[in-house]
C-alpha positions as CSV (number, residue, x, y, z in Angstrom):
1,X,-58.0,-17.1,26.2
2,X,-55.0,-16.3,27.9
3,X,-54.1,-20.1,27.8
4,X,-54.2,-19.5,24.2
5,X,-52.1,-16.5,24.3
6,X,-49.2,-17.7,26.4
7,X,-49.0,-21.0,24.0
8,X,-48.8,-18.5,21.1
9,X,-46.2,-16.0,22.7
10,X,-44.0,-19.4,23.4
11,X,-44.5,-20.5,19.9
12,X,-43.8,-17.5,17.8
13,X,-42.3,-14.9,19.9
14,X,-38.4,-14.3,19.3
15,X,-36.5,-15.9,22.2
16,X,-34.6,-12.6,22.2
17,X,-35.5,-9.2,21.0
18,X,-32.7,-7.6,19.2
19,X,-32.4,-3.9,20.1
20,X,-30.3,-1.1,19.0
21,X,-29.4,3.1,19.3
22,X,-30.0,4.1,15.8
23,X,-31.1,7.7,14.5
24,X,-34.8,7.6,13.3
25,X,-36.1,10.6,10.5
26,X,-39.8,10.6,10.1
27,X,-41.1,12.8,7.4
28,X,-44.8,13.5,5.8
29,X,-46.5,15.6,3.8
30,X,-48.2,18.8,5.4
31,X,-51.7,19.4,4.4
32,X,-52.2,16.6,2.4
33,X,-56.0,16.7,2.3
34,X,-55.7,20.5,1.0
35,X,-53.3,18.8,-1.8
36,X,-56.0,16.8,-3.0
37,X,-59.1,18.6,-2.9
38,X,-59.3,20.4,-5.9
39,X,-57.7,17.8,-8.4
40,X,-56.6,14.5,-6.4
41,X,-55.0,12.6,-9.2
42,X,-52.8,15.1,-9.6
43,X,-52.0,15.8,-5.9
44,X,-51.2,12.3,-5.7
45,X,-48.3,12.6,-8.7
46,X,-46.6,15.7,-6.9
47,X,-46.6,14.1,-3.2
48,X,-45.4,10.5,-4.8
49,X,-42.4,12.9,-6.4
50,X,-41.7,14.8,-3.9
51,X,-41.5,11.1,-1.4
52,X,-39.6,10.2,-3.8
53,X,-36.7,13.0,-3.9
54,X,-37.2,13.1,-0.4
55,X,-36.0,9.1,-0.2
56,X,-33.5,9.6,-2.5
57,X,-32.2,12.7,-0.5
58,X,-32.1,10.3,2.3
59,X,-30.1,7.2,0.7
60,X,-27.6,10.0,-0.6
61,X,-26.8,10.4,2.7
62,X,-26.4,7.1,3.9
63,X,-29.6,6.5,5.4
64,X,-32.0,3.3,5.0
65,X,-36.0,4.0,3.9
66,X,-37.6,1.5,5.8
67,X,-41.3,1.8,4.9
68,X,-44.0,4.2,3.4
69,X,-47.3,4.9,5.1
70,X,-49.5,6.7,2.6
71,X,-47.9,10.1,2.5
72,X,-44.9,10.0,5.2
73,X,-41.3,8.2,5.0
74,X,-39.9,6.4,7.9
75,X,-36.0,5.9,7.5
76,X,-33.1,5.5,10.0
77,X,-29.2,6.6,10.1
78,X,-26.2,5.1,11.7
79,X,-24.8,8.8,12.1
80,X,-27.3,11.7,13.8
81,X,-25.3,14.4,11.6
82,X,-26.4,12.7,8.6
83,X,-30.3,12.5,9.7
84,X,-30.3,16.2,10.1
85,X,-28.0,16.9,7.3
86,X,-30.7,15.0,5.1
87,X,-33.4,16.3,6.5
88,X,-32.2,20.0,5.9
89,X,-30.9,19.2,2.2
90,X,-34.4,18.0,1.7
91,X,-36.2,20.6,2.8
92,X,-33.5,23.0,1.3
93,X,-34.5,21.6,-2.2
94,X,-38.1,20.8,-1.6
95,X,-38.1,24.8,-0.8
96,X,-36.5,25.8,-4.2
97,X,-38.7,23.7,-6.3
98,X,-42.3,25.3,-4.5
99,X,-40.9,28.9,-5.0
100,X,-42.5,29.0,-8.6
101,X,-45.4,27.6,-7.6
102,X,-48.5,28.7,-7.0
103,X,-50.0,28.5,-3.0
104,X,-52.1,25.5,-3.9
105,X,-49.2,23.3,-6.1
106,X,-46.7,23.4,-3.5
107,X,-45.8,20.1,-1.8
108,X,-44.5,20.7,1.6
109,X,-43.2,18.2,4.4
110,X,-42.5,18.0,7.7
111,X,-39.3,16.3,9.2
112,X,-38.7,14.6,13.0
113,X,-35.5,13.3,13.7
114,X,-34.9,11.5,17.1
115,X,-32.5,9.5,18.8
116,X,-33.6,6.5,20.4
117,X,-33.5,2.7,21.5
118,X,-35.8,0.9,18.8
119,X,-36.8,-2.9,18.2
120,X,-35.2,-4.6,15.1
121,X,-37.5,-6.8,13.5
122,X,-38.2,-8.1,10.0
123,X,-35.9,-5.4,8.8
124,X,-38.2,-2.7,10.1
125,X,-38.1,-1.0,13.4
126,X,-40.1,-0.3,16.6
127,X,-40.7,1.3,19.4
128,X,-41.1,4.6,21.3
129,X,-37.9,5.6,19.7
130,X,-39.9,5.5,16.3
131,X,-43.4,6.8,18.1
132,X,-41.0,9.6,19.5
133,X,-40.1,10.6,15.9
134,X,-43.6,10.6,14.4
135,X,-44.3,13.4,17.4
136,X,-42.0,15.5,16.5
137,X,-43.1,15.6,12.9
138,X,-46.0,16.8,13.9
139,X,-44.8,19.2,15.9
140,X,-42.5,20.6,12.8
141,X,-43.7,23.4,10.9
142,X,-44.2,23.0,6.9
143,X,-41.3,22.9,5.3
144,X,-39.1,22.5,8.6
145,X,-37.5,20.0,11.1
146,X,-38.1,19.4,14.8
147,X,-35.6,17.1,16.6
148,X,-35.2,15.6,20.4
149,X,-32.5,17.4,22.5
150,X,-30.9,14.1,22.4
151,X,-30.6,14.3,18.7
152,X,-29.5,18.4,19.3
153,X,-26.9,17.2,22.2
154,X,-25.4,15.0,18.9
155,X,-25.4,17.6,16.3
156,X,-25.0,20.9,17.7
157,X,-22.1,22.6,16.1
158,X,-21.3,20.1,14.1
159,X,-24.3,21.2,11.1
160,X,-24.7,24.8,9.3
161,X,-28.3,25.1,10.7
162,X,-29.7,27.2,13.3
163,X,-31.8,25.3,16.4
164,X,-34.5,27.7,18.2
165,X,-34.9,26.2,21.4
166,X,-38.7,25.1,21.6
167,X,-39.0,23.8,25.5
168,X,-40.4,21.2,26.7
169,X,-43.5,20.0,25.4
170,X,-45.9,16.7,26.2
171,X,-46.9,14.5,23.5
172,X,-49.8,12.1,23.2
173,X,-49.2,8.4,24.5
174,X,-45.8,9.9,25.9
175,X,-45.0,9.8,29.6
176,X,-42.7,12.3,30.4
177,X,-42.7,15.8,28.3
178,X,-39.3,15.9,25.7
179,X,-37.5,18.9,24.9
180,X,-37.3,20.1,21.4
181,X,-35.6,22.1,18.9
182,X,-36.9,23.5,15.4
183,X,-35.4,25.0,12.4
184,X,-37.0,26.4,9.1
185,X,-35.1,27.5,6.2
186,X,-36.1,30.9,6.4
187,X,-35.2,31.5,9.7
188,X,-31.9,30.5,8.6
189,X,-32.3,33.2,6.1
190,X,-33.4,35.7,8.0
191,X,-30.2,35.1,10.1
192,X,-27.6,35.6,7.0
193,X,-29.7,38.5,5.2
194,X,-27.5,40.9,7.6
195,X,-24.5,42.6,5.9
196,X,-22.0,39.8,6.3
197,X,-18.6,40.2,8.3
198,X,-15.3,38.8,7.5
199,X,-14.7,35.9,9.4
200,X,-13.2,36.1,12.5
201,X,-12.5,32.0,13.5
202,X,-9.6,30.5,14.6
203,X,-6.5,31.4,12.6
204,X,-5.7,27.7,12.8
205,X,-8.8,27.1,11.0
206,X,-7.9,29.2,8.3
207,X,-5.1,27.2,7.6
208,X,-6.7,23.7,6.6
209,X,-8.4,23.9,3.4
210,X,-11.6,25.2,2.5
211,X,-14.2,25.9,-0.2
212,X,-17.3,28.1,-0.8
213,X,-19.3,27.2,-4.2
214,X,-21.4,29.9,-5.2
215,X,-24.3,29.7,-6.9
216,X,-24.2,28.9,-10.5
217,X,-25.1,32.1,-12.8
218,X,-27.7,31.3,-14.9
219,X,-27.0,32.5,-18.7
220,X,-29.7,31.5,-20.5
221,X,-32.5,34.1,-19.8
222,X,-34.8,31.0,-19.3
223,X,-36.1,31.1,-15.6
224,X,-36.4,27.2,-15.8
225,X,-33.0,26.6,-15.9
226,X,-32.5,28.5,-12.8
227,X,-33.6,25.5,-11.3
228,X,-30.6,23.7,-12.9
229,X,-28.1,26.0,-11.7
230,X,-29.2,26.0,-8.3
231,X,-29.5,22.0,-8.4
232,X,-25.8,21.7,-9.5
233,X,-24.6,24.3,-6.9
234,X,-26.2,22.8,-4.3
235,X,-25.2,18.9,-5.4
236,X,-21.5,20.2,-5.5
237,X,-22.0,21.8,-2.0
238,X,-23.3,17.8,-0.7
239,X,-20.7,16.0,-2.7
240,X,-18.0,17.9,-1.7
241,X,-18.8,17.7,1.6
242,X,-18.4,13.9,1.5
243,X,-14.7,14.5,0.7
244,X,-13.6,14.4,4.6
245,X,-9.7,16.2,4.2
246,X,-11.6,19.6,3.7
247,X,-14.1,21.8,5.5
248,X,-17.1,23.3,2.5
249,X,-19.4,26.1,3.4
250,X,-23.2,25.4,4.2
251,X,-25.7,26.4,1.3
252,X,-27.5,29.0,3.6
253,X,-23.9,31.0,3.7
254,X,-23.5,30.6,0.3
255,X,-26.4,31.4,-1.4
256,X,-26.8,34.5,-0.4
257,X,-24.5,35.7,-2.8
258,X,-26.9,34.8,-5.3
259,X,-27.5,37.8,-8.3
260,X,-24.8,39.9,-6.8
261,X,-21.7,41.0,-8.4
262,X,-18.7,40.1,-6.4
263,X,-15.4,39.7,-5.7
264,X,-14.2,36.4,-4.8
265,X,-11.1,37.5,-2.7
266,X,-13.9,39.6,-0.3
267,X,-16.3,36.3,-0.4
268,X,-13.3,34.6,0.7
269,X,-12.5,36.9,3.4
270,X,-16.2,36.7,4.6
271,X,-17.0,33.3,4.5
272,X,-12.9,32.2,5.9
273,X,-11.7,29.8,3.0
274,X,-9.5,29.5,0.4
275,X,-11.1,28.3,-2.8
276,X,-13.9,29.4,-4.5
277,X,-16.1,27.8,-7.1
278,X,-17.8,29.9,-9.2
279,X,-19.1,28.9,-12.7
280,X,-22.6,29.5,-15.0
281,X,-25.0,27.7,-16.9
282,X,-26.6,28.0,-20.4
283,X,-29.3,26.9,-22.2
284,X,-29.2,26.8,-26.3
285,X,-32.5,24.5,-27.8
286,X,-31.5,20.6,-26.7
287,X,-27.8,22.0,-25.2
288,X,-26.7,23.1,-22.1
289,X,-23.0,24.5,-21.8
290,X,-21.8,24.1,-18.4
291,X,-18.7,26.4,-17.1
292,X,-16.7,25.8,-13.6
293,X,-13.6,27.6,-12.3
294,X,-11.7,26.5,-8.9
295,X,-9.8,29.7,-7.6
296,X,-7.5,30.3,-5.0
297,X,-8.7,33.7,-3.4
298,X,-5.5,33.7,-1.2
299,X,-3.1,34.0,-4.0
300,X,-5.5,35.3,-6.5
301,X,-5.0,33.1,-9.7
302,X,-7.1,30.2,-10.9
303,X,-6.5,26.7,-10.1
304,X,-8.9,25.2,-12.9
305,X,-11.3,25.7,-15.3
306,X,-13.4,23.7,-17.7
307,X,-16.3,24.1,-20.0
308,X,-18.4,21.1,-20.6
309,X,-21.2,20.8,-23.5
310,X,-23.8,18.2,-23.1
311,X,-27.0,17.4,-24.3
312,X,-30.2,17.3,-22.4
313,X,-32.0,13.8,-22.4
314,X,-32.6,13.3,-18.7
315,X,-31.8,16.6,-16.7
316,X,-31.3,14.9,-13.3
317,X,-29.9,12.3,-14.8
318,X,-27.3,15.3,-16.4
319,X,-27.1,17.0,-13.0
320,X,-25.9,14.1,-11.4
321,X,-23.4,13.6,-14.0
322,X,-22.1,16.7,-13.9
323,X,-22.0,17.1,-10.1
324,X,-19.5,13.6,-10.1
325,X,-17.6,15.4,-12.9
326,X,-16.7,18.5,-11.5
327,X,-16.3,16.8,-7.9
328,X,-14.0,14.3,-9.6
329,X,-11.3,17.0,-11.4
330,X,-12.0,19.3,-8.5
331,X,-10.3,16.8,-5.6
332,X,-6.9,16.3,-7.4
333,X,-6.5,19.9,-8.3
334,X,-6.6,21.5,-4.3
335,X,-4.8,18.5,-3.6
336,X,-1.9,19.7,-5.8
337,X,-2.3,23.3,-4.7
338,X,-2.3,22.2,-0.9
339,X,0.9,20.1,-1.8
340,X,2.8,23.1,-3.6
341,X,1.5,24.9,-0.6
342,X,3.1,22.5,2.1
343,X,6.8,22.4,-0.2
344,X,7.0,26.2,0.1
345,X,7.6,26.4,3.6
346,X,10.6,24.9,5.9
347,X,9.8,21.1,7.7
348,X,10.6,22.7,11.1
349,X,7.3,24.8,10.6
350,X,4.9,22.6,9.1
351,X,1.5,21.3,11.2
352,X,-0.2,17.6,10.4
353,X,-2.0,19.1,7.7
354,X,1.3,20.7,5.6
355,X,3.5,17.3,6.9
356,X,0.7,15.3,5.4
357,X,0.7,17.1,2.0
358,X,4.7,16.8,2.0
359,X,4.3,13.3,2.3
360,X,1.7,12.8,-0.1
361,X,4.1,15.0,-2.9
362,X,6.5,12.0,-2.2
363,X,4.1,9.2,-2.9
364,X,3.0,10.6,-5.9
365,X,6.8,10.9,-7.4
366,X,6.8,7.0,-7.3
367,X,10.7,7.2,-6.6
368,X,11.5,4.0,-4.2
369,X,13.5,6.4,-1.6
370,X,10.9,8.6,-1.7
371,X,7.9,6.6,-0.8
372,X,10.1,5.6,2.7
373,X,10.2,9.3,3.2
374,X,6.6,9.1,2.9
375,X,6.3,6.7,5.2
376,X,7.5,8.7,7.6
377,X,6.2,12.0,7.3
378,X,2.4,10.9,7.6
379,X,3.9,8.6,10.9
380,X,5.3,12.4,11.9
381,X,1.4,13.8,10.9
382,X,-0.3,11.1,12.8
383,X,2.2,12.1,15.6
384,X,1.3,15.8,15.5
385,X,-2.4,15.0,15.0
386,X,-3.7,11.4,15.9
387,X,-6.8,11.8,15.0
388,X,-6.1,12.9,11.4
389,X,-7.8,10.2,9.4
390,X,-5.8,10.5,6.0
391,X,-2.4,10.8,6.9
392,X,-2.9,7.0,8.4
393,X,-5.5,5.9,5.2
394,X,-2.1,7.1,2.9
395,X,0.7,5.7,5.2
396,X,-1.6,2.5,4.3
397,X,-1.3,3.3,0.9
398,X,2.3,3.7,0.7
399,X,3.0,0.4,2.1
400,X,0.4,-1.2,-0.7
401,X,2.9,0.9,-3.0
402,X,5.9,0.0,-2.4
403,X,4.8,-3.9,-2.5
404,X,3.2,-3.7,-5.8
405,X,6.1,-1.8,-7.2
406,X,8.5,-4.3,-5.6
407,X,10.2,-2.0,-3.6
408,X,9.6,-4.1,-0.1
409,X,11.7,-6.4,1.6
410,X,9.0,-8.1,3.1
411,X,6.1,-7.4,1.5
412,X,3.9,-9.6,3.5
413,X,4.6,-7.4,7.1
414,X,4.1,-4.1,4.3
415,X,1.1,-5.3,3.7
416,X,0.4,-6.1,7.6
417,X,1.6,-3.1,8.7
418,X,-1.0,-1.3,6.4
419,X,-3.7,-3.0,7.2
420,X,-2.8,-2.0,10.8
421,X,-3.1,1.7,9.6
422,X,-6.0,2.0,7.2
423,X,-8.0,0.7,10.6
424,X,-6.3,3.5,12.6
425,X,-7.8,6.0,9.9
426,X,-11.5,3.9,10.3
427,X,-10.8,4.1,13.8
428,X,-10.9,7.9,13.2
429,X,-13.8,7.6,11.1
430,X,-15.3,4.8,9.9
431,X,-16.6,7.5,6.5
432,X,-13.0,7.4,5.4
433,X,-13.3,6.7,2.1
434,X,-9.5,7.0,1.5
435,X,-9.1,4.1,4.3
436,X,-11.7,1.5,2.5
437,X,-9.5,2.5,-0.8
438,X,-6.4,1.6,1.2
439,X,-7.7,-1.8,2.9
440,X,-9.3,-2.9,-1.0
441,X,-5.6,-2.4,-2.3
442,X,-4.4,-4.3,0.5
443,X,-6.5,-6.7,0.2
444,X,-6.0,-7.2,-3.3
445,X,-2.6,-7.9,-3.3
446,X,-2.8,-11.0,-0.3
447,X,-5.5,-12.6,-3.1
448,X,-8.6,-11.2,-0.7
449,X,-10.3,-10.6,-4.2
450,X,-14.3,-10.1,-2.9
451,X,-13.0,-8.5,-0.1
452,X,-10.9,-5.9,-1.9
453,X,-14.2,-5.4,-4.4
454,X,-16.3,-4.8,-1.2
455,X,-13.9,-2.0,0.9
456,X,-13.5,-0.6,-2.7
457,X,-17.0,-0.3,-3.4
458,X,-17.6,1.3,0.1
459,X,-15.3,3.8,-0.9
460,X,-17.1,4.7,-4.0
461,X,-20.4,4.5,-2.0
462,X,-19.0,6.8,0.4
463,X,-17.0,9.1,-2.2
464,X,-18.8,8.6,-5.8
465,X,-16.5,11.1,-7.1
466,X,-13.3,9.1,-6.1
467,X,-11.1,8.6,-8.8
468,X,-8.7,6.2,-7.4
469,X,-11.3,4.2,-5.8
470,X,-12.5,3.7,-9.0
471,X,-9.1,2.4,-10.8
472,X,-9.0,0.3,-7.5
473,X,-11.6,-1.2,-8.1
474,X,-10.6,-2.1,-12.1
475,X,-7.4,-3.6,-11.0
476,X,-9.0,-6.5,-8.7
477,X,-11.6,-6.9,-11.6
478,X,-9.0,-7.9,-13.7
479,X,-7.1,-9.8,-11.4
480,X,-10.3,-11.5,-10.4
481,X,-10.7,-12.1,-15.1
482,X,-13.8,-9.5,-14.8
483,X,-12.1,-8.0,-17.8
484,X,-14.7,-5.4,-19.9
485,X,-15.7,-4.3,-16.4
486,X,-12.2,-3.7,-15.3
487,X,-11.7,-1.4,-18.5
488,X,-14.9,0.7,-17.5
489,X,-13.6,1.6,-14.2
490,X,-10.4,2.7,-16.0
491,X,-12.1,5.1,-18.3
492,X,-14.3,6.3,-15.3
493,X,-11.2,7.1,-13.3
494,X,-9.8,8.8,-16.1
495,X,-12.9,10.4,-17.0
496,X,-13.1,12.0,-13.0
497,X,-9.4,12.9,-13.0
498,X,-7.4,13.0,-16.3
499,X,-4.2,14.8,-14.2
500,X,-4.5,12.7,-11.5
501,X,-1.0,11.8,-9.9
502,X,-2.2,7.9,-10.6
503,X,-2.6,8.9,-13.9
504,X,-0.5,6.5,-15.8
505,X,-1.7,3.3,-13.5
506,X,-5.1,4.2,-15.0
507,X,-3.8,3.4,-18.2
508,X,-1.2,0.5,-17.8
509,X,-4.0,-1.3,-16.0
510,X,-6.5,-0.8,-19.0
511,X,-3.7,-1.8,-21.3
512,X,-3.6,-5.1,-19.0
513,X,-6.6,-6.0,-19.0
514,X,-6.7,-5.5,-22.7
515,X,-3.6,-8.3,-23.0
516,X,-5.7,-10.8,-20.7
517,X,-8.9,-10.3,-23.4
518,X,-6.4,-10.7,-25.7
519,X,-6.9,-7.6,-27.6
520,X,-3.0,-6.7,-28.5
521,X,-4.2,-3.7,-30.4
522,X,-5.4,-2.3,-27.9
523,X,-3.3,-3.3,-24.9
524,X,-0.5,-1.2,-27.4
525,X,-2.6,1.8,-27.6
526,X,-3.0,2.0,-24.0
527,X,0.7,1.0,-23.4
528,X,1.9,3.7,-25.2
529,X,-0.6,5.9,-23.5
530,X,1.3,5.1,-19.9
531,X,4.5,5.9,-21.5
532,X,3.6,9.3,-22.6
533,X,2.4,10.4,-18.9
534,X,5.7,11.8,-17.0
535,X,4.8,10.2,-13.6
536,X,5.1,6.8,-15.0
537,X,8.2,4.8,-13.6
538,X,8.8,1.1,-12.0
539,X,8.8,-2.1,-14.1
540,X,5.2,-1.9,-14.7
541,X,4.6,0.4,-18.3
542,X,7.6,-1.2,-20.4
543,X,6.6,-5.3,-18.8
544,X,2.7,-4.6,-20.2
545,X,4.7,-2.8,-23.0
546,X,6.9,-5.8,-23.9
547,X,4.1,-7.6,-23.6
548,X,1.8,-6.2,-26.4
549,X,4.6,-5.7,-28.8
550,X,5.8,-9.3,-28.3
551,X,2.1,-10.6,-28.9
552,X,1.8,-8.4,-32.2
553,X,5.3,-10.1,-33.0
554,X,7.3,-6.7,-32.6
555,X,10.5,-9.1,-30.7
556,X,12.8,-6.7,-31.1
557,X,10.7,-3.7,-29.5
558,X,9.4,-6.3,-27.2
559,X,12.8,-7.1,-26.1
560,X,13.7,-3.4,-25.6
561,X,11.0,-2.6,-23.7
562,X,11.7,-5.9,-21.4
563,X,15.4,-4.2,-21.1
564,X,13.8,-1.5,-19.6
565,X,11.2,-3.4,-17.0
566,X,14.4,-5.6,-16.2
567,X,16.6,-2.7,-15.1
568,X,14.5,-1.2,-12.9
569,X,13.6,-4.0,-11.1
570,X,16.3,-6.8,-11.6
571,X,14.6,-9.4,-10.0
572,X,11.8,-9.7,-12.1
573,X,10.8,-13.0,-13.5
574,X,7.7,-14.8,-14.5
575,X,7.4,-16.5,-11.1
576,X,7.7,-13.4,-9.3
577,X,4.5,-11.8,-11.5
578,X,2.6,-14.9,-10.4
579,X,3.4,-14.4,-6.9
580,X,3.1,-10.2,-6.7
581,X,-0.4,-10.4,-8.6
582,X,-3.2,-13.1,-7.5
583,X,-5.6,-13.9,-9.5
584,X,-9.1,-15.9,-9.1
585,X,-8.4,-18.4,-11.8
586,X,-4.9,-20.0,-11.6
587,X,-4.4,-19.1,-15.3
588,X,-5.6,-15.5,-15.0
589,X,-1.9,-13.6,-15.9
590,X,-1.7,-16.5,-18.8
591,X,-1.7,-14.0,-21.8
592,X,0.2,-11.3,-20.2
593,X,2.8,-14.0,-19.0
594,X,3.2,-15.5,-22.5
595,X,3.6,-12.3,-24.4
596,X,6.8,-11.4,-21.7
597,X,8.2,-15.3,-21.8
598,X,8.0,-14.7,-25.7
599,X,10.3,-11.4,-25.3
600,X,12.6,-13.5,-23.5
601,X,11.8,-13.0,-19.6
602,X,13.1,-15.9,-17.5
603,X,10.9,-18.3,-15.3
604,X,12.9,-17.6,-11.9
């Protein structure tokens, strides 16, 4: 017999045993046999849903399910912060949903989280690392989270949640007895129930940007749609917190301004930030109006507001919708308030962040001289901060900027050069979903067309809210003749952030990709569109311009608007366009190309 065994190990046993550190979240359902007792069919439907917002909870924060087992999840993380943070945003929700429940149809779970060596194997993992995890399930109370001190060592101060230090304790098939930590959402809200006091941090920490979103006010008088409020506030508080360049207060701190009157410049004071959210819901038959206002509690005046009207098919579906909306507009709009912030005050006083916003207010005037003073004001935020992620992801930018505008004597070291600094700003951290937008630009313009769609599509998968990502993204697709595609991810960009500083590249690239279908109708519309928007400048609106008209055999407009495209960048030619923009198939710019050579743009 152990003849036969040894022949089998040599035969089928992995030469090598590939093993890695990952972060390991074990969840299952508490008192599953109570569940189904009285009616187990069901039981059965309320655990399978609440496993299933439970794995959803985990893949929106960039964990892996790996398998089910009846009624428990086993999933892993590359980051430990992100196993907790999903593991509290689960319970968090899973906790809202059973508080209009009765006792018997609530679905509760229990959550482990360790950190540990595992085996990786048929995409699964193994190990004592994984056992480890299942024991401290068990040792979680309903509706709470027990985690190793090696995952607490990780993760300490760097989540809003509360550990009770639980001691040692031994565990079955276990050698040596592990220390543990617990949390439970009430605990948490035991701990904030106490009159609140203003903050008293750091002053320097009240100077980066910040935002509290409180909870939505239902209007409605319709105690189900409380649950919708609550589901968008807390899906704005987890979005937004994706967006790295700004710090967004925990639900727990929030919340418990719930049904109170206040006054957002004392929330403000209490909680330490600058912006509030604050906005309501209401429910009319098959309608819900949605209302959101971004205020700036340090000056006292709004930022933003918007009222959207929708009807109800799906109403997660219309959750998650709204949630991208509002994240979308909100991101551009405290970036222009931060930049106005930063312009105020003299260069001699300004930290990384204010530098930072000084040079991104010189980007986004697309004047040539001022993208070099761009270029170095992030390199003088980098200097004052080097491990300030987007000042380095938009220095990369920049460079991508002034090639495509054909602003750079060298265009080949720009693009070099940014490379180099959108993997200083990974470097930082590798979540940056500014830097992946930055290398997919790059990578675009040396013809790297699949792996431009890739780092772009990390970005969005990182930041689903990111506007610029998504027009990104459009532009390769057209240069890579993925045309309806590439118009989609225009609207969606416009959609997210209709003021957006890269407003009118939104719509010059729809209106290119319209040429290259050959729809001249259109490409016009969208043209003209660019040359509304006040930001626009460069070559690149009157050459898609000329274009269009020439096409719809407007020659004399078409030469005008080539006049135009010419004198701002006197080098252009049909040669150059083939060179600045790559595409997949060697004929992809044909279209666009002939509409200019018919307005009369030379070859060389």
């Amino acid at each position: 017999a152990s003849a036969t065994l040894a022949v089998y190990e040599r035969l089928f046993m992995p030469q090598q045993i590939t093993r890695k550190l990952t972060a390991i979240l074990y969840a299952d359902v508490a008192g599953y046999s109570r569940l189904t007792g009285a009616d187990e069919e069901r039981a059965h439907y309320r655990v399978m849903d609440a496993l299933d917002f439970v794995s959803d909870t985990i893949k929106g924060h960039s964990g892996r399910v790996l398998r089910y087992a009846g009624d428990a999840v086993l999933a892993e993380f590359s980051s430990v912060v992100a196993a907790v943070n999903a593991a509290v945003a689960a319970q968090e929700s899973l906790g809202g949903r059973n508080e209009a429940l009765p006792d018997e149809g609530r679905v509760q779970i229990r959550v482990g989280v360790n950190l540990g060596e595992v085996i990786e194997d048929r995409s699964e993992i193994f190990g004592d690392g994984v056992n480890l995890a299942a024991r401290l399930e068990a040792a979680a109370e309903p509706g709470g989270l027990c985690i190793s001190a090696a995952v607490f060592d990780q993760v300490n101060g760097k989540v809003d949640v509360h550990f009770e230090d639980g001691g040692e304790e031994t565990f079955k098939n276990l050698a040596r007895p592990v220390h543990v930590y617990r949390w439970h959402p009430r605990k948490d809200e035991a701990a904030v129930s106490a009159p609140i006091e203003p903050f008293q941090g750091k002053t320097d920490l009240l100077e980066k940007p910040s935002i509290a979103v409180l909870p939505f006010a239902n209007m409605s008088g319709d105690e189900e749609q409380e649950y919708f409020a609550d589901g968008i506030s807390e899906d704005l508080i987890t979005a937004l917190s994706k967006i790295r360049w700004f710090r967004v207060i925990a639900r727990n701190s929030t919340f418990t301004y719930k049904g109170r009157a206040v006054d957002v410049k004392q929330v403000a004071e209490e909680l330490g930030v600058r912006y509030v959210l604050e906005g309501s819901v209401r429910k009319s038959g098959r309608r819900i109006r949605l209302t959101a206002q971004l205020i700036d509690a340090s000056e006292g005046h709004h930022i933003w507001a918007e009222r959207y009207d929708r009807e109800i098919e799906d109403i997660f579906e219309l959750q998650d919708e709204m949630t991208q909306t509002i994240v979308g507009r909100l991101e551009p709009e405290m970036g222009a308030a931060e930049r106005d912030r930063a312009l105020s005050k003299p260069p001699e006083s300004l930290d990384a962040w204010e530098t930072y916003q000084r040079a991104l207010w010189n980007l986004w005037s697309w004047q040539k001289e001022n993208s070099f003073t761009a270029l170095e004001l992030f390199r003088a935020a980098s200097e004052r901060d080097p491990n300030f992620p987007p000042a380095y992801a938009y220095k990369a930018y920049t460079y991508y900027q002034i090639v495509i505008m054909g602003w750079s004597e060298n265009p080949e070291e720009s693009l070099a050069k940014g490379l180099e600094a959108a993997r200083k700003a990974l470097a930082c951290d590798d979540k940056d979903a500014a830097a992946y937008f930055a290398i997919g630009r790059i990578h675009m313009m040396q013809g790297r067309h699949e792996a431009s769609i890739a780092a772009l599509e990390r970005a969005l998968a990182i930041n689903p809210s990111f506007a610029q990502a998504y027009h990104g993204l459009g532009m390769v697709l057209t240069l890579a003749g993925r045309l309806e595609e590439a118009k989609e991810m225009q609207d969606k960009a416009h959609l997210l952030s209709p003021r957006d500083p890269l407003g009118w590249a939104f719509t010059v690239v729809h209106a290119l990709a319209c040429i290259l279908s050959k729809e001249f109708e259109d490409a016009l519309f969208w043209a003209g569109k660019t040359l509304q928007i006040p930001q626009a400048t460069g070559y690149w609106p009157h050459a898609v311009h000329a274009s269009a008209l020439a096409h719809l055999g407007r020659l004399d407009e078409a030469r005008a608007a080539l006049s135009e495209a010419v004198s701002a960048l006197p080098e252009l030619s049909l040669s150059y366009l083939r060179q600045t923009l790559p595409t997949v198939d060697a004929d992809g710019l044909k279209p666009y190309l002939a509409g200019l050579a018919k307005a009369g743009l030379r070859e060389c």
